[in-house]
C-alpha positions in Angstrom: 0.0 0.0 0.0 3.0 2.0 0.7 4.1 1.6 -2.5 1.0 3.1 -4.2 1.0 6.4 -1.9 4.4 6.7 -3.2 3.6 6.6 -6.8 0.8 8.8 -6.4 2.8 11.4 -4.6 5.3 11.2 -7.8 2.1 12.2 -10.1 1.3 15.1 -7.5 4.7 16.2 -8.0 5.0 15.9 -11.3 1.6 17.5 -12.2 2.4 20.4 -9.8 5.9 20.7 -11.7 4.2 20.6 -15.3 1.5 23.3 -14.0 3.3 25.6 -12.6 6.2 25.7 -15.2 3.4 26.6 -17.9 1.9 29.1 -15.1 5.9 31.0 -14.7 6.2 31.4 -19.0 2.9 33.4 -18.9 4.1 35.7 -16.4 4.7 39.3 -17.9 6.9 40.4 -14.9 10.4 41.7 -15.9 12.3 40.7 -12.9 11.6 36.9 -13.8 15.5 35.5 -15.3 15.9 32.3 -17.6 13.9 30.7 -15.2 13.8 26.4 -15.0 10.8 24.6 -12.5 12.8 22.0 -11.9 11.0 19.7 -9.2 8.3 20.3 -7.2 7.6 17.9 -3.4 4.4 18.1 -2.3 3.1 17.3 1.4 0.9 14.1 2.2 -1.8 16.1 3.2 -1.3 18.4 -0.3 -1.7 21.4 1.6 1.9 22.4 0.7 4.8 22.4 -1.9 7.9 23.2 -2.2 8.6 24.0 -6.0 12.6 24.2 -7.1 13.9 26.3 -9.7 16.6 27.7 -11.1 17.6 30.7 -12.9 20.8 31.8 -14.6 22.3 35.2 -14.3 24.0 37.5 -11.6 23.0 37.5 -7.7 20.9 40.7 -8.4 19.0 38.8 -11.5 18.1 35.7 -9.3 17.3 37.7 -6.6 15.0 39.7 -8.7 13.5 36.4 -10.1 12.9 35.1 -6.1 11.2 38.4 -5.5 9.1 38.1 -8.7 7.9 34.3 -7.7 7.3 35.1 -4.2 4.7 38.0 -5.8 3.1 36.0 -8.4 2.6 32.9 -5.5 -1.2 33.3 -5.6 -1.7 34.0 -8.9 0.1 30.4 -10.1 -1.4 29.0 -6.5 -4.9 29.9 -7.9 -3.9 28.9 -12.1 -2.7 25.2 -10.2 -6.2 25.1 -8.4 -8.2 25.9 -12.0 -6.1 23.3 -13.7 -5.7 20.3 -11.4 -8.4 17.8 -9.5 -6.6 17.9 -6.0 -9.1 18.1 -3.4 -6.4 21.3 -1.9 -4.8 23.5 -3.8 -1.4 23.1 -2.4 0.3 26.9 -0.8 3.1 27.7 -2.9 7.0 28.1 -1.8 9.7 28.9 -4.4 13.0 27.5 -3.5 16.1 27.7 -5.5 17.1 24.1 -6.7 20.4 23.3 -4.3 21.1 20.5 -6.8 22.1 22.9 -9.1 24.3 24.7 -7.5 26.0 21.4 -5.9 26.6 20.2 -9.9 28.2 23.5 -11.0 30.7 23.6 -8.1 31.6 19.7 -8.6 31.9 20.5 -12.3 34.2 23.4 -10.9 36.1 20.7 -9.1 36.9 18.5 -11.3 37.8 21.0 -14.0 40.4 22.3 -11.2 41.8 19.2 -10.4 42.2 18.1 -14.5 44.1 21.3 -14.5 46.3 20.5 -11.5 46.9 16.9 -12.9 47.6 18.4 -16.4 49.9 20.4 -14.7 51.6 18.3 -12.7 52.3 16.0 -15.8 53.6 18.7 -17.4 56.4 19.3 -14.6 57.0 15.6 -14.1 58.0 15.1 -18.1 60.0 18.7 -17.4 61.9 17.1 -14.5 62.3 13.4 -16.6 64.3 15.7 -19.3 66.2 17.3 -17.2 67.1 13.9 -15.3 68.2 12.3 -18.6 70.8 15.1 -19.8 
């Protein structure tokens, strides 16, 4: 039975994710960035969701784009409600998605650490020359 709740919490998600990302490209604010919906997570009781985005530009851009969600909460809360058959119309929260952010810095990572190997190879065939003469 567990099983089943689970799956039908996925749909909720998922519908919620679809709905709301259709609601955000009809918004005519100009604070809103290149904006993603990445994932929304619902509560049991569907009272609640968390909806993850992300959005691309400088600290002042995504700032404006958090400020531009938080205003247009009701609006997409109430385009949700019109659009799905949940018995609640879940309350809205915009988070940013942290997944993001974690991928870019261990894409930042790795590309340092290629560069510090490539590097190091670098000096060790410099110093295996040198060795030789």
């Amino acid at each position: 039975m567990a099983r089943a709740k689970s799956q039908r919490m996925r749909k909720v998600n998922e519908l919620v994710r679809e709905v709301v990302a259709d609601a955000v490209v009809d918004l005519k604010d100009p604070r809103i960035g290149f904006l993603t919906i990445t994932g929304a997570e619902t509560s049991p009781d569907l009272r609640y969701a968390i909806v993850y985005y992300s959005v691309l530009g400088t600290d002042e851009e995504k700032a404006g784009t958090a400020d531009a969600l938080a205003s247009a909460s009701a609006r997409i809360q109430s385009q949700l409600g019109r659009q799905t058959k949940l018995r609640y119309t879940p309350k809205l929260e915009f988070r940013v998605d942290p997944a993001i952010d974690r991928g870019m810095r261990v894409s930042e990572l790795l590309s340092e650490l290629s560069a510090s190997e490539a590097s190091g190879l670098v000096d060790e065939e410099e110093d295996s020359e040198d060795g030789e003469s």
